[in-house]
N, CA, C and O atoms as a GROMACS GRO file, in nm:
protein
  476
    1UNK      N    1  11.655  10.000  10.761
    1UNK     CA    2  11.514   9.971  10.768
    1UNK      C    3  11.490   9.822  10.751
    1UNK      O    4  11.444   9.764  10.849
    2UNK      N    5  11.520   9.731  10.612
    2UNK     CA    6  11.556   9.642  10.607
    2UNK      C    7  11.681   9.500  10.683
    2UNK      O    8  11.787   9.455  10.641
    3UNK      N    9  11.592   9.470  10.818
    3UNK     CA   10  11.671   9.364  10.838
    3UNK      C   11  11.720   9.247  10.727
    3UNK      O   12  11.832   9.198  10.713
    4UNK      N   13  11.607   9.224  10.660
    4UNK     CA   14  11.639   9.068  10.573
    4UNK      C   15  11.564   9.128  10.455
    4UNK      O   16  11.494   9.229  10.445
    5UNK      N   17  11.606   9.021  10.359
    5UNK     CA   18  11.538   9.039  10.194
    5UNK      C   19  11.378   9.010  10.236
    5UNK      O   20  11.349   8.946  10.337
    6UNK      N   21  11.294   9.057  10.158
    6UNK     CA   22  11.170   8.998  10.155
    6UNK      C   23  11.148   8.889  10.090
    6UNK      O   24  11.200   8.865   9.981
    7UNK      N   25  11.053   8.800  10.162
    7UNK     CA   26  11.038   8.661  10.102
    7UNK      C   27  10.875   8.665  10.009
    7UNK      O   28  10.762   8.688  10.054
    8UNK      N   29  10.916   8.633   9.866
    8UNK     CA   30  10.767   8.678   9.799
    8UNK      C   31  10.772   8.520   9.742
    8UNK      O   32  10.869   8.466   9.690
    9UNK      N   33  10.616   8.453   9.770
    9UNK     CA   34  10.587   8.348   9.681
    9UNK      C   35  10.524   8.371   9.560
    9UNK      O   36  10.466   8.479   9.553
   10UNK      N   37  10.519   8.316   9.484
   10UNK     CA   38  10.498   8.324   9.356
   10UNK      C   39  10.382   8.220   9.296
   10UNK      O   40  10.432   8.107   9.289
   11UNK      N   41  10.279   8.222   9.261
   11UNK     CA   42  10.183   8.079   9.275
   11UNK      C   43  10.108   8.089   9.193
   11UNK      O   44  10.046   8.196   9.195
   12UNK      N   45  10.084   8.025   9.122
   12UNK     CA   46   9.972   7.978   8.978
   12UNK      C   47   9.863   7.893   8.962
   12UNK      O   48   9.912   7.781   8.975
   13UNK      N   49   9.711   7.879   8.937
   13UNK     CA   50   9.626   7.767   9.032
   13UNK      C   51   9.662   7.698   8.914
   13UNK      O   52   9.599   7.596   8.943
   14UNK      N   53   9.713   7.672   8.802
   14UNK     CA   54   9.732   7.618   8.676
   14UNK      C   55   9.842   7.579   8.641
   14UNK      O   56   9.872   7.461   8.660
   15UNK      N   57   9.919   7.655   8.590
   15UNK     CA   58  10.057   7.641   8.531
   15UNK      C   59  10.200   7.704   8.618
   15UNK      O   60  10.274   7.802   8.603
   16UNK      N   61  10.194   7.594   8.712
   16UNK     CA   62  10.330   7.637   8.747
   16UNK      C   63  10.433   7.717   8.677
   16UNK      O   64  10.485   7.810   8.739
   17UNK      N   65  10.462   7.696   8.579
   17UNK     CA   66  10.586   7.689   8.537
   17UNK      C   67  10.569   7.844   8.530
   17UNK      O   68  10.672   7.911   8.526
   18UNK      N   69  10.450   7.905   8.528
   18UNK     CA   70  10.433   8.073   8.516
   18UNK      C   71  10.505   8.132   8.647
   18UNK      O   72  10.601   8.208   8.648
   19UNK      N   73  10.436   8.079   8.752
   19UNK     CA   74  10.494   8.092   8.900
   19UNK      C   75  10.652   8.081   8.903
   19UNK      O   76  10.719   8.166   8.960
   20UNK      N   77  10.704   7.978   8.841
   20UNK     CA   78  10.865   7.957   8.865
   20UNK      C   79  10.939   8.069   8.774
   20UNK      O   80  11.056   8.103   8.788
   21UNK      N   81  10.847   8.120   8.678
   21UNK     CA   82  10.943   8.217   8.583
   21UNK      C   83  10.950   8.355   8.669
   21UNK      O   84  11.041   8.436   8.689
   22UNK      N   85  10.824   8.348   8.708
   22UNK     CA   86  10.811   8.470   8.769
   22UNK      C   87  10.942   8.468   8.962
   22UNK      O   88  10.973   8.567   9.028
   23UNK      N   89  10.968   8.365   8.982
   23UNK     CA   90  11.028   8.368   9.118
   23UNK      C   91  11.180   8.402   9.044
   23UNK      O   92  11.256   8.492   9.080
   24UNK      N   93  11.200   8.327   8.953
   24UNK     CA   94  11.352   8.312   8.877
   24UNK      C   95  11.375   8.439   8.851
   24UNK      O   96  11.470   8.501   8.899
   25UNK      N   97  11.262   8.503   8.749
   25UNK     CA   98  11.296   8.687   8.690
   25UNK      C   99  11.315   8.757   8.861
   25UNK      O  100  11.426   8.792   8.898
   26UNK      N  101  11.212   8.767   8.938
   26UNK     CA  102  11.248   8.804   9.044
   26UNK      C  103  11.357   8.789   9.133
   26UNK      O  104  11.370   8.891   9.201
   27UNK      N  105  11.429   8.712   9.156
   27UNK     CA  106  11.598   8.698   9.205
   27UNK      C  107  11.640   8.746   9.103
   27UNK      O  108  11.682   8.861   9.115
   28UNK      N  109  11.649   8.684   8.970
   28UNK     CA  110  11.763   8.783   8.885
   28UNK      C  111  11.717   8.952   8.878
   28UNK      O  112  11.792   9.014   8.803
   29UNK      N  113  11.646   9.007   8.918
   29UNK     CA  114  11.618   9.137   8.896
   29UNK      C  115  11.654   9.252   9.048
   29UNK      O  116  11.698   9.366   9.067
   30UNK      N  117  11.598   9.125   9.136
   30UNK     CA  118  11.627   9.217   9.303
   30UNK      C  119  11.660   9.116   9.395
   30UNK      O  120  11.572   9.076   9.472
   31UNK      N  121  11.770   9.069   9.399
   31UNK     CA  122  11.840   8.940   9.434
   31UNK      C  123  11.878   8.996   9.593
   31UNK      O  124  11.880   8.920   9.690
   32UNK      N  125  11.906   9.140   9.600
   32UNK     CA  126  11.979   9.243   9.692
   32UNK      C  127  11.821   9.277   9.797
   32UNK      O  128  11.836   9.350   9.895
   33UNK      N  129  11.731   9.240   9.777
   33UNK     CA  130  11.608   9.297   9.806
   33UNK      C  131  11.530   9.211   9.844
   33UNK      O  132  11.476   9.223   9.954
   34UNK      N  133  11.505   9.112   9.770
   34UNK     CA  134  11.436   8.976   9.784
   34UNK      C  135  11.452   8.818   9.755
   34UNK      O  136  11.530   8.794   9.663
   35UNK      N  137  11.398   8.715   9.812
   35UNK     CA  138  11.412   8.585   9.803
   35UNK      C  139  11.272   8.564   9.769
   35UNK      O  140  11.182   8.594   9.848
   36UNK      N  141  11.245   8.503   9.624
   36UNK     CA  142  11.169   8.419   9.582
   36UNK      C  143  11.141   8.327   9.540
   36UNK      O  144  11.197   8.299   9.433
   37UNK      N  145  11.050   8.236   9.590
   37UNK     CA  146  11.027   8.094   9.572
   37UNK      C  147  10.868   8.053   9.436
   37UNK      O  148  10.797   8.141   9.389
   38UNK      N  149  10.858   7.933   9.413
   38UNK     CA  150  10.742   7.923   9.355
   38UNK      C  151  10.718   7.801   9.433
   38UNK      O  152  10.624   7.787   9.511
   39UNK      N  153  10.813   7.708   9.408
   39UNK     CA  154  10.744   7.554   9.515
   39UNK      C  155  10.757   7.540   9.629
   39UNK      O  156  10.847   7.466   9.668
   40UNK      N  157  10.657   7.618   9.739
   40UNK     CA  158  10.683   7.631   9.891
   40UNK      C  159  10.581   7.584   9.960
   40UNK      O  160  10.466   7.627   9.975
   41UNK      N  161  10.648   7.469  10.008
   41UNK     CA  162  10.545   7.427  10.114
   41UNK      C  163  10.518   7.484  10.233
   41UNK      O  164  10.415   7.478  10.301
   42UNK      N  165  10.632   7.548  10.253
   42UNK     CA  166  10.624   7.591  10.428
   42UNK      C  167  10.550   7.735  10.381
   42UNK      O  168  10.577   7.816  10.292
   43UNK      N  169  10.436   7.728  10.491
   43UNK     CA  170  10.295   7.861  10.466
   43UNK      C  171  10.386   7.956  10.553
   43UNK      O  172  10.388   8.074  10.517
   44UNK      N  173  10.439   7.931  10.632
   44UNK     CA  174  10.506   8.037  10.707
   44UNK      C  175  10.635   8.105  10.656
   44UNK      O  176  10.672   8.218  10.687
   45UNK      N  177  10.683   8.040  10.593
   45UNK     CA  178  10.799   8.155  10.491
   45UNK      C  179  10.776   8.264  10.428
   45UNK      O  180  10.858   8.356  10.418
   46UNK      N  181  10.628   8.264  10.364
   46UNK     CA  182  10.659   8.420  10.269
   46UNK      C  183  10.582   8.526  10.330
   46UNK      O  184  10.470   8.535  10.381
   47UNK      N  185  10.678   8.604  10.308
   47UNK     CA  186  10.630   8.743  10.348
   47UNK      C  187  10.509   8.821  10.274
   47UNK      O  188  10.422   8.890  10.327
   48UNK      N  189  10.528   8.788  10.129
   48UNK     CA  190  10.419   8.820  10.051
   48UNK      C  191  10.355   8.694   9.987
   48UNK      O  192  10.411   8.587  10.009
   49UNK      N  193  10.292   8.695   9.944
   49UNK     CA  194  10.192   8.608   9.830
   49UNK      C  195  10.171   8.637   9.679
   49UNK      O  196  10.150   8.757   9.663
   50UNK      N  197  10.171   8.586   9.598
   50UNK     CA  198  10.139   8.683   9.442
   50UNK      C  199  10.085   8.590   9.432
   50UNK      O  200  10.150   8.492   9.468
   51UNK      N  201   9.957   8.568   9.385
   51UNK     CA  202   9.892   8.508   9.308
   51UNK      C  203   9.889   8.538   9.129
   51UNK      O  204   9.863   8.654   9.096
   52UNK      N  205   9.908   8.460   9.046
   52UNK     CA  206   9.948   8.505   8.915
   52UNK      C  207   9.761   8.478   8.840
   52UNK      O  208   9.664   8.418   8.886
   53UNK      N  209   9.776   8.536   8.746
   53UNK     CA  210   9.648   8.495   8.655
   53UNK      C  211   9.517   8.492   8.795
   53UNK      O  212   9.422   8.414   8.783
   54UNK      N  213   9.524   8.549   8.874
   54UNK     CA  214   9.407   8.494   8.942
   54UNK      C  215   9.365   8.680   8.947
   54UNK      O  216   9.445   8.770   8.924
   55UNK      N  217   9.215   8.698   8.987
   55UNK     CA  218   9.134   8.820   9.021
   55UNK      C  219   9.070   8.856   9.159
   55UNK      O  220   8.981   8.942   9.164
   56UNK      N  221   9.106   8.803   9.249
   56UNK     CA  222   9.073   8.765   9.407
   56UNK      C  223   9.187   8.675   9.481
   56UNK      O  224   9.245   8.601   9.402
   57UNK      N  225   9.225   8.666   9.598
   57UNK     CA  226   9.297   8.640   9.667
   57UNK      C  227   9.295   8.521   9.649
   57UNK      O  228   9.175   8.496   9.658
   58UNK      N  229   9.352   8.417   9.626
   58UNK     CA  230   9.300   8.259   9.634
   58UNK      C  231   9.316   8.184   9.770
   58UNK      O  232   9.412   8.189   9.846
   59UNK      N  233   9.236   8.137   9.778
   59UNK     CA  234   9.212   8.088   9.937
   59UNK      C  235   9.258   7.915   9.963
   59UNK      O  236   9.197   7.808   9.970
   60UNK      N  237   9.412   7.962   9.972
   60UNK     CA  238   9.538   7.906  10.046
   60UNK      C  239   9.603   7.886  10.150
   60UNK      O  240   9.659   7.991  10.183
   61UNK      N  241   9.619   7.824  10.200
   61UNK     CA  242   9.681   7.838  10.371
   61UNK      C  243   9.803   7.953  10.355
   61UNK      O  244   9.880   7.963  10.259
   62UNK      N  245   9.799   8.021  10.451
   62UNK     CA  246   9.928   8.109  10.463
   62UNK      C  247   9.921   8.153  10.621
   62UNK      O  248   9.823   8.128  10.692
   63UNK      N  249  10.029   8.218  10.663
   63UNK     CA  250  10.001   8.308  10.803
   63UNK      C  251   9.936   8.412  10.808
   63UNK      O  252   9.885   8.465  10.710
   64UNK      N  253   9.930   8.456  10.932
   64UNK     CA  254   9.859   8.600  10.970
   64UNK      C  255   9.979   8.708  10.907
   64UNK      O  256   9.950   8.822  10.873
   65UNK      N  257  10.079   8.666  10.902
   65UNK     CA  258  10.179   8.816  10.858
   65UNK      C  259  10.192   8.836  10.764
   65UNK      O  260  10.244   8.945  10.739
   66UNK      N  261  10.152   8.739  10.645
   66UNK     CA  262  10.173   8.706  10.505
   66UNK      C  263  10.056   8.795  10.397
   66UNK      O  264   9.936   8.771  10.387
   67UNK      N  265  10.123   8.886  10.336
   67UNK     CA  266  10.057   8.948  10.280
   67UNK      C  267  10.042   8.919  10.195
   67UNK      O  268  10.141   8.867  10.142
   68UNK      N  269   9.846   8.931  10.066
   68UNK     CA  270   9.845   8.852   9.991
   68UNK      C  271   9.776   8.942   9.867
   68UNK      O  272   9.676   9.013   9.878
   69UNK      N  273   9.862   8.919   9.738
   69UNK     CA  274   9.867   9.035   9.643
   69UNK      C  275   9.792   8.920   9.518
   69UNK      O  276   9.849   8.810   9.518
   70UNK      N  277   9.704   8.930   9.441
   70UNK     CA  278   9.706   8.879   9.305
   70UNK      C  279   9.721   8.996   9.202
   70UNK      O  280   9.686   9.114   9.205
   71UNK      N  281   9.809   8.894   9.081
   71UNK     CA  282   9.832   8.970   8.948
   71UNK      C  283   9.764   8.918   8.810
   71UNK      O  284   9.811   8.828   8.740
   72UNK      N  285   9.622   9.005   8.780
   72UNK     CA  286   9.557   8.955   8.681
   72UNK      C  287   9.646   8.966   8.553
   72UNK      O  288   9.658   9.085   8.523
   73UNK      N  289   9.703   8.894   8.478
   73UNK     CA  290   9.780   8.884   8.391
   73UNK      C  291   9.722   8.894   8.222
   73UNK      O  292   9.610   8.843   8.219
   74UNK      N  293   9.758   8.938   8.100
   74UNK     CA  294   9.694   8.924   8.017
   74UNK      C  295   9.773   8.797   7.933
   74UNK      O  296   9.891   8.771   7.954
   75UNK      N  297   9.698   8.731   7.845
   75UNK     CA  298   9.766   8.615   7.782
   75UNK      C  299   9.844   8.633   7.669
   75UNK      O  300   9.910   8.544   7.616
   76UNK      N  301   9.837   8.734   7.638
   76UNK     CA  302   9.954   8.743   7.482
   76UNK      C  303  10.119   8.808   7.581
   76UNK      O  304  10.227   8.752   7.570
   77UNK      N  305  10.098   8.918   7.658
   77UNK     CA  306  10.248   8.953   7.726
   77UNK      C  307  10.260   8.904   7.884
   77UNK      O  308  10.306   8.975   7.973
   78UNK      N  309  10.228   8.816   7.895
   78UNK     CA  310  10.181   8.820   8.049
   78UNK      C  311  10.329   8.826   8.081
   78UNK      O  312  10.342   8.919   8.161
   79UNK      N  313  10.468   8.760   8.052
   79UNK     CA  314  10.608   8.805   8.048
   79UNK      C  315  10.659   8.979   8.094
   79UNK      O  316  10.750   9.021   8.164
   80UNK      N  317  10.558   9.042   8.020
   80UNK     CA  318  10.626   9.195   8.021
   80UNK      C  319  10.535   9.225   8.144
   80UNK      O  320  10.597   9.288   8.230
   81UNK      N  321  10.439   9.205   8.169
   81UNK     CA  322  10.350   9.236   8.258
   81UNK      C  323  10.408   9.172   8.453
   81UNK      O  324  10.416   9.228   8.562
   82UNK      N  325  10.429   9.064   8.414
   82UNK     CA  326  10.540   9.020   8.517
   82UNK      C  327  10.633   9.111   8.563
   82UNK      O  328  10.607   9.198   8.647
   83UNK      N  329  10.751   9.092   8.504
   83UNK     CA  330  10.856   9.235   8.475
   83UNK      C  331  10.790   9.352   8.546
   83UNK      O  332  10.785   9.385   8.665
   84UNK      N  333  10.735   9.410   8.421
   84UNK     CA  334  10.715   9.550   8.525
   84UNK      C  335  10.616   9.544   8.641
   84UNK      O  336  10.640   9.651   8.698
   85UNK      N  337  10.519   9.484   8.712
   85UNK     CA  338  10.508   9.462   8.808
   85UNK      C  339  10.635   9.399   8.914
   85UNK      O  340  10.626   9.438   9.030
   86UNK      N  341  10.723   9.328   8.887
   86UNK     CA  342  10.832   9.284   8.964
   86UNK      C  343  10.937   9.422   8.982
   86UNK      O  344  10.999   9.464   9.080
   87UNK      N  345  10.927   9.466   8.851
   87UNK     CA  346  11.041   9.643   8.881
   87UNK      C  347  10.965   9.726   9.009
   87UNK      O  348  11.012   9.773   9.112
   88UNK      N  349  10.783   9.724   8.940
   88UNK     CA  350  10.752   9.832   9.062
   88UNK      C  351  10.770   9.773   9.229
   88UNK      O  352  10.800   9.841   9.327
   89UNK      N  353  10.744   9.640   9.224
   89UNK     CA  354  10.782   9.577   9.381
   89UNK      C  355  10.920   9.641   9.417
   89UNK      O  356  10.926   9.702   9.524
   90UNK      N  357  11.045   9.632   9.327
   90UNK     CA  358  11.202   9.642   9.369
   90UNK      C  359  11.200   9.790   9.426
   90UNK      O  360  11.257   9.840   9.522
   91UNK      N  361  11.107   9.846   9.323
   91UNK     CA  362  11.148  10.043   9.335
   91UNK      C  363  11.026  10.064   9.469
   91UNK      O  364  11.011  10.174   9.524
   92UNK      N  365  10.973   9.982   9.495
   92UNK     CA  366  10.896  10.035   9.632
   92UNK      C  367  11.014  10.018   9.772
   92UNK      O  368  11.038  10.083   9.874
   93UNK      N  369  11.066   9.894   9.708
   93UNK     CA  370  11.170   9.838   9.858
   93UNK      C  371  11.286   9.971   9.840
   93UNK      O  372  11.339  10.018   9.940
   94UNK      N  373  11.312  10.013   9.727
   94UNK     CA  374  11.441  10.163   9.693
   94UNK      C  375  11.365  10.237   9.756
   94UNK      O  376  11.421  10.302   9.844
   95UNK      N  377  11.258  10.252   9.744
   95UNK     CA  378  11.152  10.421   9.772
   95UNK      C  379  11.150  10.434   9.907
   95UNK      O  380  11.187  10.538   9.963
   96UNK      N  381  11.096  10.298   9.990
   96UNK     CA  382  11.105  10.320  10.147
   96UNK      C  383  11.278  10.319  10.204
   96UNK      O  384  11.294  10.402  10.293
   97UNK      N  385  11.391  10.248  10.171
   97UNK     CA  386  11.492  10.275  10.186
   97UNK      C  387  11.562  10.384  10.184
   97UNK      O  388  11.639  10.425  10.272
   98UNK      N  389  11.525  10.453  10.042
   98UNK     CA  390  11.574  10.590  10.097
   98UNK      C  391  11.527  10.628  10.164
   98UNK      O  392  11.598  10.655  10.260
   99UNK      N  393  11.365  10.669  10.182
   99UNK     CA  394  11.302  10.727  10.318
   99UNK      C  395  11.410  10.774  10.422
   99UNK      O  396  11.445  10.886  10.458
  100UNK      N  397  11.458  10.621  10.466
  100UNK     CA  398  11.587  10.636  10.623
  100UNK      C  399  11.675  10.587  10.603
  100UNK      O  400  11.732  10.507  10.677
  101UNK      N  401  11.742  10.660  10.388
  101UNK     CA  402  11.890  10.606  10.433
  101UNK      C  403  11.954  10.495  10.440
  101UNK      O  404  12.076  10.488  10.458
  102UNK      N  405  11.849  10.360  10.423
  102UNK     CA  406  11.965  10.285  10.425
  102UNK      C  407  11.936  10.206  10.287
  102UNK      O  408  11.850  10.245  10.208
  103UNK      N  409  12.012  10.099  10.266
  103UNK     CA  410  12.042   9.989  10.170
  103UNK      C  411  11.966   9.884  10.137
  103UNK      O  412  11.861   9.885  10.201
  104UNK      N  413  11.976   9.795  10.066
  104UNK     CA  414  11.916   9.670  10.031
  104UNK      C  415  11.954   9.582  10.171
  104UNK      O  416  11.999   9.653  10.262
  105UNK      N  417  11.945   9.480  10.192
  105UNK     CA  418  11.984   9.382  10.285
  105UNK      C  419  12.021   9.342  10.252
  105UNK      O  420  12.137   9.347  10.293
  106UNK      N  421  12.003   9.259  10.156
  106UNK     CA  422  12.114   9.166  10.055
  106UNK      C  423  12.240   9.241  10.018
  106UNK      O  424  12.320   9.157   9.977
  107UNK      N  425  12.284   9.338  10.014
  107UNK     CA  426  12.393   9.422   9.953
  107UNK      C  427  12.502   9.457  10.068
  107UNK      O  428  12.625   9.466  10.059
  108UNK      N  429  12.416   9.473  10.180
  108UNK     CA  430  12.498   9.485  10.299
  108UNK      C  431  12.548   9.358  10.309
  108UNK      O  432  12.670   9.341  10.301
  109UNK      N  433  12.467   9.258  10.328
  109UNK     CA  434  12.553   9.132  10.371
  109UNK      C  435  12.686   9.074  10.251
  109UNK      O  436  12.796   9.027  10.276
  110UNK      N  437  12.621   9.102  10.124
  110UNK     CA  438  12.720   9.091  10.068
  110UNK      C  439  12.872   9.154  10.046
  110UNK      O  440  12.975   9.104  10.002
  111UNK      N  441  12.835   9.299  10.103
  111UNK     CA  442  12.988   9.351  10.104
  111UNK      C  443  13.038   9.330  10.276
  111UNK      O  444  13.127   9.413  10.294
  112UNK      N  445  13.023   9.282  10.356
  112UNK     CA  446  13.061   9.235  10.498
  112UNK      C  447  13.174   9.188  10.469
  112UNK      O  448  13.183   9.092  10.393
  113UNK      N  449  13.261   9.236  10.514
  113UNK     CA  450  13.418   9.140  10.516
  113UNK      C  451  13.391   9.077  10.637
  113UNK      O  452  13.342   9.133  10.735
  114UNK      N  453  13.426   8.946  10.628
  114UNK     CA  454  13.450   8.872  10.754
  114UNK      C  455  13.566   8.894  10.794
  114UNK      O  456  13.574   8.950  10.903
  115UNK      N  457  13.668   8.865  10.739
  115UNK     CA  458  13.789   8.901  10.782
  115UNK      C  459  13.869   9.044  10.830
  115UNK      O  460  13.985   9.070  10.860
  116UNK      N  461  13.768   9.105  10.824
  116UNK     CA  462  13.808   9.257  10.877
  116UNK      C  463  13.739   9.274  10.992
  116UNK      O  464  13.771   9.371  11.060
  117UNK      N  465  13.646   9.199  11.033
  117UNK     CA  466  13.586   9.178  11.174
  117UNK      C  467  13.659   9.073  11.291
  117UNK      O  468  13.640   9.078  11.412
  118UNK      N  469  13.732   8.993  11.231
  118UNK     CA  470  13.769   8.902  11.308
  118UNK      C  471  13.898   8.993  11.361
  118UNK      O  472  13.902   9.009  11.483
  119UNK      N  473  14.003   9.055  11.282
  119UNK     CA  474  14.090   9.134  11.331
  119UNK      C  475  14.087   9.235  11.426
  119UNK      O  476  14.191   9.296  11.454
   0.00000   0.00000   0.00000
């Protein structure tokens, strides 16, 4: 089902550094699934959008294919709240995969022998 990882940006109108934790937990959690960024200039790379701490879409340049999600965050765990919003993203990309059977994208490419193709 999955040709490529999904590309999710990660974006904060304030505090970056919320955005970068949140792209970092996200590769270390579904590395096999997705590529996430926080400092992206190019509007045409992400597949999704997260807006962090925000309550409405924030009105950013992006593409027409780019889907655009905000996560109202609370200020004492906004950490745990991250997290399990980032688990339910991973277990949606598992949920439609099984659907038809197949794998992460990232997981396939990683077990590819090259050298068993060239032979």
């Amino acid at each position: 089902m999955y040709k490529r990882r999904a590309r999710i940006l990660f974006w904060h109108p304030t505090d970056p550094a919320k955005a970068r934790y949140a792209a970092t937990l996200a590769e270390a959690l579904g590395a096999d699934w997705l590529e996430a960024r926080a400092d992206e200039t190019d509007h045409v790379w992400p597949d999704l959008l997260i807006a962090l701490d925000c309550h409405a879409t924030p009105d950013i340049p992006h593409t027409a294919h780019t889907q655009c999600k905000y996560w109202p965050l609370a200020q004492d765990a906004w950490e745990d709240a991250v997290r399990a919003r980032i688990l339910g993203v991973i277990g949606g990309f598992r949920l439609l995969a099984r659907m038809d059977q197949s794998g992460a994208p990232g997981a396939a490419a990683a077990s590819f022998d090259k050298t068993s193709a060239l032979n």
